[in-house]
C-alpha positions as CSV (number, residue, x, y, z in Angstrom):
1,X,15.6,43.5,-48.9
2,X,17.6,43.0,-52.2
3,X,20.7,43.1,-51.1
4,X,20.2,40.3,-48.1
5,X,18.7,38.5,-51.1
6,X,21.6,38.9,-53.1
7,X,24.0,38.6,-50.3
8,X,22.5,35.4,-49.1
9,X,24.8,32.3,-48.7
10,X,25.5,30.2,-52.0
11,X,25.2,26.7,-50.2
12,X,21.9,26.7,-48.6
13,X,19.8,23.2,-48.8
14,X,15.8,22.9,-48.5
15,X,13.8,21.1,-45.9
16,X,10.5,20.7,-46.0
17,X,7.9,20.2,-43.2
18,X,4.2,19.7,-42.9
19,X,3.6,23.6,-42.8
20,X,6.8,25.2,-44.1
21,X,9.9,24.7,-46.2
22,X,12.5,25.9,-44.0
23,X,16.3,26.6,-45.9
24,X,19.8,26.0,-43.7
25,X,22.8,27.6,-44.6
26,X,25.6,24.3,-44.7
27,X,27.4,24.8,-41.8
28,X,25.3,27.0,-39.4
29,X,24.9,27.0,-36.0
30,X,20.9,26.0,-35.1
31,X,19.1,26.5,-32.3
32,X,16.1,24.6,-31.2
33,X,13.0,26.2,-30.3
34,X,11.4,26.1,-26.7
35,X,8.2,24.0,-28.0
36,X,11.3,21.0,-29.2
37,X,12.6,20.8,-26.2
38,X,9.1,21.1,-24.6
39,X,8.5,17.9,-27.0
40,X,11.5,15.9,-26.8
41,X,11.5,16.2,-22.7
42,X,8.0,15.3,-22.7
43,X,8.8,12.4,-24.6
44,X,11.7,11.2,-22.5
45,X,9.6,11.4,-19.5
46,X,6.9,9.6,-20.6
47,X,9.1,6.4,-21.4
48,X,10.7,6.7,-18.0
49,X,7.5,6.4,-16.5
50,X,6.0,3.4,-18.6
51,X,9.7,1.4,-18.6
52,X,9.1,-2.2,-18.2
53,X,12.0,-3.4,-16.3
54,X,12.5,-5.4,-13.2
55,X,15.2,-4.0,-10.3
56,X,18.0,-2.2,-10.3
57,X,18.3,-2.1,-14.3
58,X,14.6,0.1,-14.2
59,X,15.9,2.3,-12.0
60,X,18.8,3.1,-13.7
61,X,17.1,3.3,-17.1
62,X,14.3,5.2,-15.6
63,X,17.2,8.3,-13.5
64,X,18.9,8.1,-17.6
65,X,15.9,8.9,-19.1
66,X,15.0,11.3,-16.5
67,X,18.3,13.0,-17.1
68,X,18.2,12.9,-21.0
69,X,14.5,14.9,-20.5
70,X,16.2,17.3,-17.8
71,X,18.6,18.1,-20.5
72,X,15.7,18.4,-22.9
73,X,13.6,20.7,-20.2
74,X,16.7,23.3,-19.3
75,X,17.7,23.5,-23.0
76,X,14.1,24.9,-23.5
77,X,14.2,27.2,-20.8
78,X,17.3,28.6,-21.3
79,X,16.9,29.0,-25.5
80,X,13.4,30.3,-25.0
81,X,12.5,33.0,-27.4
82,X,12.2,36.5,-26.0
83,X,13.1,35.2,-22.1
84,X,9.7,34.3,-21.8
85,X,9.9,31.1,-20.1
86,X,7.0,28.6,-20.9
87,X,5.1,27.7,-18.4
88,X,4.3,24.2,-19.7
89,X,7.7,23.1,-19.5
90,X,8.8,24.2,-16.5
91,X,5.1,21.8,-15.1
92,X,6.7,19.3,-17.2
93,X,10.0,19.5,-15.7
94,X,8.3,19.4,-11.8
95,X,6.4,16.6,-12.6
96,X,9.8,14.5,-13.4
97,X,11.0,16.1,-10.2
98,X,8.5,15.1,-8.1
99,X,8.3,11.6,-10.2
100,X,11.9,11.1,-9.1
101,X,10.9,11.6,-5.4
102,X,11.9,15.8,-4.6
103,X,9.5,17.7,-4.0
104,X,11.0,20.7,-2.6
105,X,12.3,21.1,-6.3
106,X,9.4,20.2,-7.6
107,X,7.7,22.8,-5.7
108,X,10.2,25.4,-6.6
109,X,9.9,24.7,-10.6
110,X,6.1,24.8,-10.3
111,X,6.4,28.5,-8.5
112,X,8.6,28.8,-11.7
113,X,5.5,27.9,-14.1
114,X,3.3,30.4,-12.3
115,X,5.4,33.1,-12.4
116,X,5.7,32.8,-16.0
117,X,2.3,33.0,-16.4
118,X,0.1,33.9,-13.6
119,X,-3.1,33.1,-15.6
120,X,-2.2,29.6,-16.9
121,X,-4.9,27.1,-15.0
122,X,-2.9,24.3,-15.2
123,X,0.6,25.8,-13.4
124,X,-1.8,27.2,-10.6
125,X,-3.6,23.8,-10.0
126,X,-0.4,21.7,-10.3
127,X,1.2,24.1,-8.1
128,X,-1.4,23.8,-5.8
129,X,-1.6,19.9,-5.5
130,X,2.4,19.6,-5.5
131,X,2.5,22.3,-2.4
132,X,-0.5,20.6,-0.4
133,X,1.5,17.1,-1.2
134,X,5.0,17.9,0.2
């Protein structure tokens, strides 16, 4: 433990959050956790479903904002800690699927959720609903 102490980088600047001060090394490569992504997708999606705009210029604001929290949604499922997918993000992720009208993938990314967690209530009834729908 003392030598990674004293062969820790020299530049190294101090953030500090609500519960943690968390210290980057100038220069390093980050890599965002699952539950970001889980939030920023979220986030996305939830202004692409309340945009106020009239015609053509909603749609297209609505299938950007859809894409930016797609982006969002892979990213967490691919950088997800251990491989373990979360299932909360992949129910996300089908609900902007079957938001933008495709169910079959919708029903496919639900399937997703459940296998990542057999036990999670809320994968198995949006699975359900999305698979009695389409």
């Amino acid at each position: 433990m003392l030598a990674e102490l004293r062969e820790a980088p020299k530049l190294l600047f101090r953030r500090v959050e609500p519960f943690a001060e968390i210290d980057f090394e100038l220069g390093a490569i980050t890599r965002r956790t699952a539950v970001v992504c889980y939030a920023e997708g979220t986030r996305l999606f939830v202004r692409a479903r309340g945009r106020a705009l009239a015609g053509a210029a909603r749609r297209e604001e609505r299938l950007r904002l859809c894409a930016l929290a797609a982006a969002q949604f892979e990213e967490g499922l691919t950088g997800s800690a251990g491989g373990q997918e979360d299932p909360m993000i992949c129910v996300n992720y089908a609900s902007m699927l079957e938001f933008l009208e495709r169910p079959q993938h919708a029903c496919a990314m639900f399937r997703r959720a459940v296998r990542a967690n057999p036990r999670h209530a809320h994968s198995l009834l949006c699975a359900a609903e999305a698979r009695r729908r389409a």
